[in-house]
N, C-alpha and C positions, 0 to 999 in steps of 0.2 A: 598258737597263742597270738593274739592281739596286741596284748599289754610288750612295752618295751625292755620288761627286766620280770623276772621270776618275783621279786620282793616285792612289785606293786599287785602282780597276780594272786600270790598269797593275801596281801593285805585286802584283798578284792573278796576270798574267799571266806578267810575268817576273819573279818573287824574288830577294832581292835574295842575299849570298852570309852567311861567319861575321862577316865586318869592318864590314858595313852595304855592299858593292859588289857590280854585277851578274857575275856569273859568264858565261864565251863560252857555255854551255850552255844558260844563260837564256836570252839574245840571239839563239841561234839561230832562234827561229820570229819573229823581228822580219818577216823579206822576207815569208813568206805571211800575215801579218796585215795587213800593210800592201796585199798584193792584196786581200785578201778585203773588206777599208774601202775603196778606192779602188772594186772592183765593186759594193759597197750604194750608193755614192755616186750613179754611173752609173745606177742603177737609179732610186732617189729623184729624180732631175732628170729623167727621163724620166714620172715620173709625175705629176710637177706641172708639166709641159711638158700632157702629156696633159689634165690636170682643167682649165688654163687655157684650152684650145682648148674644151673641152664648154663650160666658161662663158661665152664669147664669143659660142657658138651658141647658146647655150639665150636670153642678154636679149635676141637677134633677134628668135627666134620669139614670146619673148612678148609683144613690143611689135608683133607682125603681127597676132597672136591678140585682142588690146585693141583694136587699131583696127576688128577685124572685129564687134567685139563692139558698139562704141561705133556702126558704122553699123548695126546690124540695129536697135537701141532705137529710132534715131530713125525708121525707117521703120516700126516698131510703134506708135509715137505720131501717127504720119498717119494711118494704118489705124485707128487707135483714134478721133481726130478726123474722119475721115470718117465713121465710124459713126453716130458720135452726131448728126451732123450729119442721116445719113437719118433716124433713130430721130426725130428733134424733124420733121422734115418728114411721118412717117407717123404720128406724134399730132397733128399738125396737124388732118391728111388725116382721121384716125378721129373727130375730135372732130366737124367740118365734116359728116360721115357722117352722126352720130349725134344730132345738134346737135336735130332735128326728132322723132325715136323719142324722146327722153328726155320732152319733150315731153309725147309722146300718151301714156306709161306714168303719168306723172302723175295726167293727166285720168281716166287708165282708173281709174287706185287711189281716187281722192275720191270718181268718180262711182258705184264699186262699193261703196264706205264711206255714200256719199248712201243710195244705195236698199237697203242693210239697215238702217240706220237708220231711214227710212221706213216701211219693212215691220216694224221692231219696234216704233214710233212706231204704227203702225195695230194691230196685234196688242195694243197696251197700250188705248189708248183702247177697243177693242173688248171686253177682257178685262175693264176697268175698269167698262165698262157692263153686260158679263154679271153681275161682280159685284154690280152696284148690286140688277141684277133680281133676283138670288138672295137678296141680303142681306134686301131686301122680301118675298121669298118662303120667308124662312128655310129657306133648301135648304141647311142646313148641310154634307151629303154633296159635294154639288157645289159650295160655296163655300169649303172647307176645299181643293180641289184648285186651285179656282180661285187661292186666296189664294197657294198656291206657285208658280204660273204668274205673278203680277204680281209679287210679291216676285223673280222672279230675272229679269222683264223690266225691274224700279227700275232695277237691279242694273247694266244696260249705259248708264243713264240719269244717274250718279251727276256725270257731268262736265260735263251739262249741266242742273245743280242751276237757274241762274239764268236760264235759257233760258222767257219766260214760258208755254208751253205746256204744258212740262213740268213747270212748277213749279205751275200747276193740276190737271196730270194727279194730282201727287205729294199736293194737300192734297185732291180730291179722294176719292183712294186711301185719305187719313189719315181721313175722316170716314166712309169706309165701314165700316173697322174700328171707330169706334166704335160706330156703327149695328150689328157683327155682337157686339160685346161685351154693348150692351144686350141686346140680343134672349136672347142665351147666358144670363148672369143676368137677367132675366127670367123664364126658360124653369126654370132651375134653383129661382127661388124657391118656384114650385107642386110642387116633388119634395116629398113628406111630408105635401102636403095634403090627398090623397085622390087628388086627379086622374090619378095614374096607375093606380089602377086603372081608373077611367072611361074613360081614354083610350088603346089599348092600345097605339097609337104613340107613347104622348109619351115612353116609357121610350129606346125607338130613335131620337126625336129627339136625346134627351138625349145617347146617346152618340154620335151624330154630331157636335153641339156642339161634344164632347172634341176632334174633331178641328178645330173651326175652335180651339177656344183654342190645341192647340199650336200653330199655323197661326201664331197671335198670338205677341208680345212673350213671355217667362217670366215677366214679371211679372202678367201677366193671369193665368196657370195658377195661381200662387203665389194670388193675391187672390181665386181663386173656388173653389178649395181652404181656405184658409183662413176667408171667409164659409159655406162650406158646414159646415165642423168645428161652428163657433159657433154656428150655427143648429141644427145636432144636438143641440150642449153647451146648448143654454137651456132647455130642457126640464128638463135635468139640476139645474141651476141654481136654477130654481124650484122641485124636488121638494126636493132635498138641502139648502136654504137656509133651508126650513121649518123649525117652531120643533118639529115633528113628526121631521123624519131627520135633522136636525143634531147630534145624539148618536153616544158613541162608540159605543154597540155596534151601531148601523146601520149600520156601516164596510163589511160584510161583504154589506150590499143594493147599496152603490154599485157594487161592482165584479159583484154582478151583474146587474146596472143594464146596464153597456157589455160586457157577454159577451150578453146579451140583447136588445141592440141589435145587436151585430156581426152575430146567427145570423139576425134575424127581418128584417134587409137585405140579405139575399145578393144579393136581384134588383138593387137601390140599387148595390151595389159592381162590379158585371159593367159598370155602366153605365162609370165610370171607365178608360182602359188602367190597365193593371196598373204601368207606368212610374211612375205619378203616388202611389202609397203611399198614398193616401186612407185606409184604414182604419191603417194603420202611423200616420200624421201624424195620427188623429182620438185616436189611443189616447194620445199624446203630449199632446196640448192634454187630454185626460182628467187624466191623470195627476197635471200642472200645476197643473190647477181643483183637484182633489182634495187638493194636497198644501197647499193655500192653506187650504181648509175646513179641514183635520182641522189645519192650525194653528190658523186662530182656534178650534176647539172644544175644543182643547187648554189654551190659552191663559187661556181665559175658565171651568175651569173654576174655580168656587167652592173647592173642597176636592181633597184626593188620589182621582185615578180609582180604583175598584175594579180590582186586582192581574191579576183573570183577563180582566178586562171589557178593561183594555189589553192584553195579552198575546195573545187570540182576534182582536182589530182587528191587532196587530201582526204574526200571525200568518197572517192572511186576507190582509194587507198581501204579504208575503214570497210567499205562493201564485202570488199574483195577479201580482206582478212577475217571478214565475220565468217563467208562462205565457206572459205578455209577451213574454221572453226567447228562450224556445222558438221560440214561434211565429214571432219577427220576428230571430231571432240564427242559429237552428237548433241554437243548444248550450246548454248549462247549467251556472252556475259554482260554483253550490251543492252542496251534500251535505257528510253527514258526513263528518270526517278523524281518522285515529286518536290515541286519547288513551291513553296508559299501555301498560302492559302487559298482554297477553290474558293470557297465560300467570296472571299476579297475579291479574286480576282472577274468569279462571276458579277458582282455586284460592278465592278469596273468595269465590263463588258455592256450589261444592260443600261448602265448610266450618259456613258461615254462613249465619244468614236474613238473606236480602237487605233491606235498609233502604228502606218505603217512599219513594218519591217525596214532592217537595215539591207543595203546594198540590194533592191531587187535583183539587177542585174544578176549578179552571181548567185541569185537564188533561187532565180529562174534558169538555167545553168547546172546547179546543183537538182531540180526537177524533173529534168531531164533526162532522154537516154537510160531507164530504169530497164531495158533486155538486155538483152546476152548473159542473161547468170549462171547459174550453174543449178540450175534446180532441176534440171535433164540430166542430171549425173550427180542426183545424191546418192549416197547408200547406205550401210549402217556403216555405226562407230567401228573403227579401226580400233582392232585389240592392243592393248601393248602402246598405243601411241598417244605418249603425255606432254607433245612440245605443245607451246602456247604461242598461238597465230598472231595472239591479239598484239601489236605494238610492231609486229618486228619487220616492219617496211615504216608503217607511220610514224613511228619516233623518230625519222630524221627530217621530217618536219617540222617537229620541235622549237629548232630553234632560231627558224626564220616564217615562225608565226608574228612577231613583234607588229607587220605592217595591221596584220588582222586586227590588233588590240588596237592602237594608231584608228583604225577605223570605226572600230565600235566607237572609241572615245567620240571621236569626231562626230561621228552620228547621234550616241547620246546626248551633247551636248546641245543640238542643233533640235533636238527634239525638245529636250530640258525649257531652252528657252523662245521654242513653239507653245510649248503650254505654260509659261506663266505670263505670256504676251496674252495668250485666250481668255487666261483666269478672271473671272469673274469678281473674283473674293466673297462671294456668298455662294450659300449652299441653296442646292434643290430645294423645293417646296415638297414639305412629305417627308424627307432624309431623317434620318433619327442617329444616323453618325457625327453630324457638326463637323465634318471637316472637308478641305479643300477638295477637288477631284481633281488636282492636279497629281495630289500624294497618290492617287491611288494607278494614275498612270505612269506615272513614273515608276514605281516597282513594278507597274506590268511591262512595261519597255524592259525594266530591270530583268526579269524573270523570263520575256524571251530572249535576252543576251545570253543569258548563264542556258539556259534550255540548247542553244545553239552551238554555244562553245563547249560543251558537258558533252555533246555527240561527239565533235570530233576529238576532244582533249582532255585529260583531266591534270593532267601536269604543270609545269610554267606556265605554262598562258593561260590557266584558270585561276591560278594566283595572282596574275598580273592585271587580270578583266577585272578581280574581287577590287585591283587597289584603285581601278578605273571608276567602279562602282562608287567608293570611297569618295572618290573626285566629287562625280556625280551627285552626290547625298551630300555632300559638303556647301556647293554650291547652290543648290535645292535650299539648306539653310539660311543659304548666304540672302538667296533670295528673298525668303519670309523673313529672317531679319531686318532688311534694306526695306518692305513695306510697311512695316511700324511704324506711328506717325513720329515726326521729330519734333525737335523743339529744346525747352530747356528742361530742369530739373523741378518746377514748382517752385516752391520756397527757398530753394538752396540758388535758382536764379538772380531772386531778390537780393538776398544777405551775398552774393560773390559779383552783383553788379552785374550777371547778364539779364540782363532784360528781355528774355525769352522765355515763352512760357509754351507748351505742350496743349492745342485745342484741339478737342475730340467729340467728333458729331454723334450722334446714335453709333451712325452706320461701323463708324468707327473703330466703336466697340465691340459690336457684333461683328466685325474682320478683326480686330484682335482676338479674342475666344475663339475666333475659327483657326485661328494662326496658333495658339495653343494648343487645341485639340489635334490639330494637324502633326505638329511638332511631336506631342506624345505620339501620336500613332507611327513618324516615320520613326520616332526612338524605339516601339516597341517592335513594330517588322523589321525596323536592321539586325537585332538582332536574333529572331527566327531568321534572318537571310544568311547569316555567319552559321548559326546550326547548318543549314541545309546546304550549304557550301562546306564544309569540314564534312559532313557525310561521304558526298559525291567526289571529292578533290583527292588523290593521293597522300597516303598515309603520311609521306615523312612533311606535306607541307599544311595537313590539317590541323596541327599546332600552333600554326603563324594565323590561322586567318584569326582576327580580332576585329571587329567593328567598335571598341570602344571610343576612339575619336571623334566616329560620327554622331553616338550615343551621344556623345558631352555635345557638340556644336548643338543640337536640337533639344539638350538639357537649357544649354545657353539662352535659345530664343525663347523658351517658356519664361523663364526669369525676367528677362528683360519684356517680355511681351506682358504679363503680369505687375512688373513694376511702374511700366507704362500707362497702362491700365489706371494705376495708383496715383501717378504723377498727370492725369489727365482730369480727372478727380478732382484732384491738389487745385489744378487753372481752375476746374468751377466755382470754387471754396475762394478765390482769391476779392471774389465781390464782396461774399458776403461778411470775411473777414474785415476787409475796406470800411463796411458798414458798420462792423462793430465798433472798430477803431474811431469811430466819428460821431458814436453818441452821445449826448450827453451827460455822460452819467454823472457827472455833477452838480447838476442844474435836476434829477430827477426828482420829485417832491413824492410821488408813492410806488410800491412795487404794483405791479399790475401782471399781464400774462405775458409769457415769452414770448422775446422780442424778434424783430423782423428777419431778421438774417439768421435768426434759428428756423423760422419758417423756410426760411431760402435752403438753407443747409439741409433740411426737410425733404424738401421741394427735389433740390439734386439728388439728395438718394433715392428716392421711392422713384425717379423715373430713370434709375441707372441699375439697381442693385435686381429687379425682379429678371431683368436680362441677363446680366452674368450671373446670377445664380442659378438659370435654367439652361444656360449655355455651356460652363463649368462645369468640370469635375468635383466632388466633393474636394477633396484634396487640394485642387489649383483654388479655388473660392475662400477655401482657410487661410491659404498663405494670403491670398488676394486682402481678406476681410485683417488680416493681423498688420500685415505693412500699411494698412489703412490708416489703421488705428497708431498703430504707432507713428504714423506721419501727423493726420490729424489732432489727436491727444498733446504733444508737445507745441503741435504748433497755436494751438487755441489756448496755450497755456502762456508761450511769448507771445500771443495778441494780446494779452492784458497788460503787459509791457508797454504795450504802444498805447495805451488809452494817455489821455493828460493828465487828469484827475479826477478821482471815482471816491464820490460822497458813502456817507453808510450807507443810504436811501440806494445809490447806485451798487454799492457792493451787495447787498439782499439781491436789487435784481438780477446781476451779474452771478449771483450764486445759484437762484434758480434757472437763468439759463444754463448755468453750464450742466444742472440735473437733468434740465429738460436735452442736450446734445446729446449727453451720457446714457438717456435711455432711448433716445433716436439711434446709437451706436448699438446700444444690446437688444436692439429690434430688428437691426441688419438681416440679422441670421433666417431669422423669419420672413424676411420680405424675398431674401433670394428663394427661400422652401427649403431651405438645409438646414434644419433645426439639431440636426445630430454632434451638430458644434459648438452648441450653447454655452457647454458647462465651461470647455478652456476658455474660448472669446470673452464669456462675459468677466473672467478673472483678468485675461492681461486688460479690457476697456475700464474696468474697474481702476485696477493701478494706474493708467495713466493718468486717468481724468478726475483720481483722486488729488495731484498735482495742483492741478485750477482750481479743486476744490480750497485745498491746506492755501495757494493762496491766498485767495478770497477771505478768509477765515483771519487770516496774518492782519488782510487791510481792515478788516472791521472789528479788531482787536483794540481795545484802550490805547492810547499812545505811551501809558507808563508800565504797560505789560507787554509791549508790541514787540520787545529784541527776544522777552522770554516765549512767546507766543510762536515768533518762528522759528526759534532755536527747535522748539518740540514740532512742531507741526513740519517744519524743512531743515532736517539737521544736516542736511547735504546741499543748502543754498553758500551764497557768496555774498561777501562785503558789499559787492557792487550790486546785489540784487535785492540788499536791504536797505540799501541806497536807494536805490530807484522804489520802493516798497515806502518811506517815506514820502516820498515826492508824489507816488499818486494819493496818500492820504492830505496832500497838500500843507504839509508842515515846512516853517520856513528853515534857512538856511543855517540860520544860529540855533534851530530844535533842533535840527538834523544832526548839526556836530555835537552838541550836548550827546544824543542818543547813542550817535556814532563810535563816539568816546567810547561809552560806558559800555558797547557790542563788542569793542574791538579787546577792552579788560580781558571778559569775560571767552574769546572766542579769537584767540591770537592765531591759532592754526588754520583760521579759516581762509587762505587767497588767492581760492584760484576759481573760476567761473565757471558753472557747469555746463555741461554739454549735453545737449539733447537727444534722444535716439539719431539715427541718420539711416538712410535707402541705400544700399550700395548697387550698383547699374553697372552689370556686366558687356564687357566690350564687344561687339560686334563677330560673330563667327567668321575663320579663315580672313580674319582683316591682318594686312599686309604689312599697314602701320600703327602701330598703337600709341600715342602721345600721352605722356604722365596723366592731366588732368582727365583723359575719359576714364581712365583705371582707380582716381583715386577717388574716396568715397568722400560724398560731400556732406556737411553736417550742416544740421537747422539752427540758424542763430538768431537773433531778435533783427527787426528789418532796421534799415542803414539810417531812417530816420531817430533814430537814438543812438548821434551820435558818441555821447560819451560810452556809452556803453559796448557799442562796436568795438570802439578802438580800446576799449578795457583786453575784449575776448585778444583782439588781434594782436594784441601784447603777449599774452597770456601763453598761447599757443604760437610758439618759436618754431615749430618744425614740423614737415610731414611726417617724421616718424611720432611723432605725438599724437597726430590725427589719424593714422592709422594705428597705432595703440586705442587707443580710446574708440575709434569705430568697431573696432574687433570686438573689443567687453562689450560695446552696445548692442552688436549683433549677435552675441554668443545669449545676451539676456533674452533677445526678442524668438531665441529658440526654442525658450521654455515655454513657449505660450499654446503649446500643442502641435505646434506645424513639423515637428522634429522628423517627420519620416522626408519631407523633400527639401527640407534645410539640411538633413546630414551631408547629404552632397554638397553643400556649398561649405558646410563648418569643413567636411572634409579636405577638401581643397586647398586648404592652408597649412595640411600636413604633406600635401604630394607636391613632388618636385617640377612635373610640368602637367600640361592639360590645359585645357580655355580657362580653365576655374579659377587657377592659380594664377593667371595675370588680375585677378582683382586683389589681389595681395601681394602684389612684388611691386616695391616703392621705385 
């Protein structure tokens, strides 16, 4: 049933009627439901009638099944107990059997153990005796055999150490060996006497010997190898110790001294197995002796050796150890490795005469005497043998190479200033490098130094050439800086009273750009020269090499050789500045076309600007074309300053010249061919020469809107500059203070005078003395013929730390102007603690 209770099953069956009563309709199937329950009834008792009877049968059979089960265990467990019962009666029976064989197996194994013992007990005493006879009859052949016949008969003997027969047999044995050792050296003492030639077997006894020593302990091989070396070496000993070969320049007879021993003993070394290295081990204990001597004759000289005299020893040295190498390594680790550039260096070759070598003498010396090697006596690599030839006589040369370097310096420098007495300061006709040919001999001088020193050394005295080199490159700077034309600073001359100005011919400037170009180039091969030197140099001192110093001294001379450049420029510009200052534009009655001295200012670029632009680098031309501009821009801005008085008539035309300079400035670009600089240059020319513009604009401004006019147009001007802003619109004394007044209400914060970009001009490379004023940067002020206005600024500014504040933001602006990849180094500078760079910022 589905339903939860009988009463909902019911009401399910028969329904009830509308009243809540059953209806006769309902009640009708009451009789056949009541059969159909009465026959499940029947049914269900019958089937658990049924199940009861199965379960009645079933715990019979299984309590028959259990009992039959419980008797078969116990009669498995008789069965099982009588087993073992036979099994213990038939090990009884077996043992009983066997009891008497175990027995005689015994006997059989000790007595078969007895008599090979016996038998190798006789085999030893008898072998023991042979030996003795042989040892007396120095049959070394037959005693070196014998000797590994008793040695592996010890060998079964070893357990019965305290057994006294054996222990005779065994000390015995022990005195025989030394009986065969005497006789071996002995025998070996008379090799070198003469007696083998007299005796034409003793050479063949000898190498039979070989075989009793290896016969013997390795110590014994070791000890008669080693007496033998030393007996060779004392010959040596006694020549080279003499007051006669104990010099250096007889360095060169010792080694062939032991190449003329090796060849003139070949019979001597056949005698040895080739196992035993005897001549390998003799060249070592050489080497050793050797390297003891040529210390103490090093040591004990009086005075510094002659240059070539060590260098020919040092050099015979490195020969001799390579052959060494050869012969006993089968490789070789020496030879030249490339230095520099071919390409460079050929071009150096075809251009120029090559620059003797240093020190012929000893180089002709070191050419020299190239026989007597040992190439009559190579052979293959020696198995087993991993000493290293290389160093171990030469490194005590080491450390009285210093005269060498002494030398080189000397020499490079005499060369150094061989070629800048020759320099031309122009380049070839045809050259498409722009730069000096001095640069390029000098790194070849450079590059045979290190080629020269790199053969014989690559230790101390290759770091010590590298800081030679340093020198060398420094003074090379020093050089091209020192040919830079001198003079003053432009406009910074005028306004500090010196009256010196910087005049530069064509040629001039076509030797500055070369002196540029040059610069870059020695800064870019120093340092490929520092790679190629930490390659070649020793591991623990390729860390130290650094050419940055030299980098910066030839950073130096671009700077200043480009500022120069600028400041040379500056002197042309000072005419036609002159000119502007003296027209008059007060007295103008109409605008007309740009005036003369813009033609002039014309004039000077177009016959300066297509030269350094084809001369230049993109890069140096940017920086060139921006410090221009920033020198020029302010200063054609305080030329207006200097005018007297400038009508409106005059301020029109003073405004279109200053459009017509401003697009003469953003034509630059083009006139040099570097048009790829357009977009920054014309933005910083812009800004500047928007300056001249705002004030022009100020002067031809109403006089009753004239304080608001420059307030907007120069919100960064000064009291003093609206003053004088005044005075060229030619208003009198009593306008002036009315206006004055009513600027000063209005603009009380304003009093201090501004400051115009300025050039900063870095000091001289490797200079010795540096005096405050070359370091400090000088700043462009209105010229000394206004005078109120001078002495405004000069008030103003109390201190050098003020003017290098102030030059710093000027310089940090004129960075933005696109030059930032070769200004970082200079912005850099001011963060590092030393370097060239940093003296233009230490007050």
């Amino acid at each position: 049933m589905d339903k939860p209770s009988a009463l909902e099953y019911i009401n399910q069956m028969f329904p009830t009627g509308k009243f809540g009563f059953r209806t006769k309709a309902s009640l009708s199937g009451v009789e056949p439901l009541m059969q159909q329950i009465q026959s499940e009834i029947r049914r269900v008792d019958a089937s658990i009638l049924a199940a009861v009877r199965q379960q009645s049968n079933s715990g019979t059979k299984a309590k028959e099944d259990l009992a039959a089960a419980t008797h078969a265990v116990q009669e498995l467990m008789y069965k099982i107990r009588e087993i073992k019962t036979k099994a213990e009666q038939s090990e009884t029976m077996v043992q009983e059997i066997c009891r008497d064989i175990k027995k005689l197996d015994f006997a059989k194994r000790h007595i078969t153990t007895t008599i090979t013992a016996l038998h190798r007990l006789t085999m030893l005493v008898s072998a023991v005796e042979q030996l003795q006879v042989m040892a007396s009859k120095r049959q070394y052949k037959e005693a070196a055999a014998q000797l590994e016949a008793v040695n592996q008969l010890c060998s079964h003997f070893e357990a019965y150490r305290d057994v006294p027969k054996i222990a005779e047999l065994r000390e015995k044995f022990k005195n025989i060996k030394k009986i065969l050792k005497s006789h071996v050296f002995s025998d070996f003492s008379s090799l070198g006497t003469g007696k083998e030639s007299e005796e034409s077997n003793l050479l063949q006894q000898l190498s039979d010997s070989c075989l009793v020593v290896d016969a013997l302990e390795p110590s014994v091989r070791e000890e008669l190898v080693k007496t033998f070396c030393n007996k060779e070496l004392t010959s040596y000993r006694q020549i080279f110790e003499g007051a006669e070969l104990a010099k250096l320049d007889k360095t060169e007879r010792r080694y062939a001294w032991i190449k003329r021993r090796l060849r003139t003993n070949e019979d001597i070394w056949k005698i040895f197995p080739p196992a035993w290295h005897v001549d390998y081990l003799l060249c070592i204990q050489f080497c050793k002796l050797t390297r003891v001597q040529l210390v103490d004759i090093l040591n004990n000289l009086k005075e510094k050796p002659d240059v070539g005299t060590l260098l020919l020893a040092l050099q015979r040295t490195l020969e001799f150890e390579e052959e060494l190498a050869v012969k006993f390594g089968g490789n070789t680790t020496s030879g030249d490795r490339y230095i520099g550039s071919d390409e460079e260096l050929d071009d150096a070759k075809n251009k120029n005469q090559i620059v003797s070598d240093i020190k012929k003498k000893y180089e002709k010396k070191l050419a020299m005497h190239h026989g007597g090697g040992m190439e009559s006596y190579k052979e293959s690599s020696v198995p087993g043998a991993g000493f290293n030839f290389h160093g171990i006589i030469s490194s005590c040369f080491e450390p009285h190479l210093a005269i060498y370097v002494e030398l080189e310096e000397k020499t490079l420098m005499e060369h150094l200033e061989k070629l800048v007495q020759e320099e031309t300061w122009e380049t070839e006709e045809g050259s498409q490098t722009n730069i000096l040919s001095s640069s390029m001999q000098v790194f070849l001088i450079i590059r045979r130094s290190l080629k020269r020193c790199s053969a014989l050394t690559k230790n101390q005295t290759l770091f010590s050439l590298l800081e030679v080199f340093q020198k060398i490159l420094k003074a090379y700077a020093t050089k091209l800086y020192a040919r830079l034309p001198k003079g003053g600073i432009g406009i910074v001359a005028a306004a500090t009273g010196m009256d010196v100005q910087i005049k530069m011919s064509d040629r001039d400037e076509r030797m500055i750009c070369y002196i540029v170009n040059t610069a870059e180039y020695c800064h870019k091969t120093s340092g490929e020269l520092a790679e190629n030197v930490s390659k070649i140099i020793e591991s623990q001192f390729a860390d130290k090499v650094d050419m940055s110093e030299v980098q910066d001294e030839f950073s130096a001379v671009i700077t200043k050789a480009l500022l120069t450049l600028v400041h040379g420029l500056e002197t042309k510009f000072d005419a036609e500045m002159v000119a502007m200052a003296r027209v008059p534009w007060a007295s103008l009655e109409s605008v007309g076309d740009q005036s003369e001295y813009v033609n002039g200012i014309n004039s000077i670029l177009a016959s300066s600007i297509p030269t350094l632009g084809s001369l230049l680098s993109l890069i140096y031309f940017q920086f060139f074309l921006d410090k221009l501009a920033a020198s020029l821009g302010p200063r054609f801005y305080l030329n207006i300053y200097r005018c007297k008085h400038i009508s409106e008539t005059g301020a029109q035309q003073m405004l279109l010249d200053t459009q017509a300079v401003k697009t003469i400035l953003l034509d630059i670009p083009n006139l040099g061919k570097q048009s790829t600089i357009v977009t920054a240059y014309s933005k910083f020319v812009n800004r500047e020469m928007s300056k001249a513009e705002a004030l022009l604009k100020v002067i031809l401004s109403p006089v009753d809107s004239v304080a608001n006019t420059y307030r907007a147009l120069l919100p960064d001007g000064t009291l003093l500059e609206f003053q004088r802003i005044l005075e060229l619109k030619g208003l009198k004394k009593g306008d002036q203070q009315n206006i004055l007044d009513e600027f000063n209400k209005h603009s009380p914060a304003i009093n201090h005078p501004s400051i115009p970009p300025s050039v900063l001009v870095p000091p001289p490379p490797s200079s010795t003395s540096q005096s405050e004023a070359a370091v400090l940067p000088h700043i462009a002020l209105a010229s000394a013929t206004i005078s109120s206005l001078s002495t405004a600024v000069a008030g103003a500014i109390t201190s050098r730390e003020d003017v290098l504040t102030r030059a710093a933001a000027l310089g940090r602006g004129a960075a933005t102007t696109g030059f930032k990849r070769f200004l970082a180094l200079t912005e850099a500078a001011k963060d590092r603690k030393d370097g060239p760079f940093r003296k233009l910022f230490n007050p």
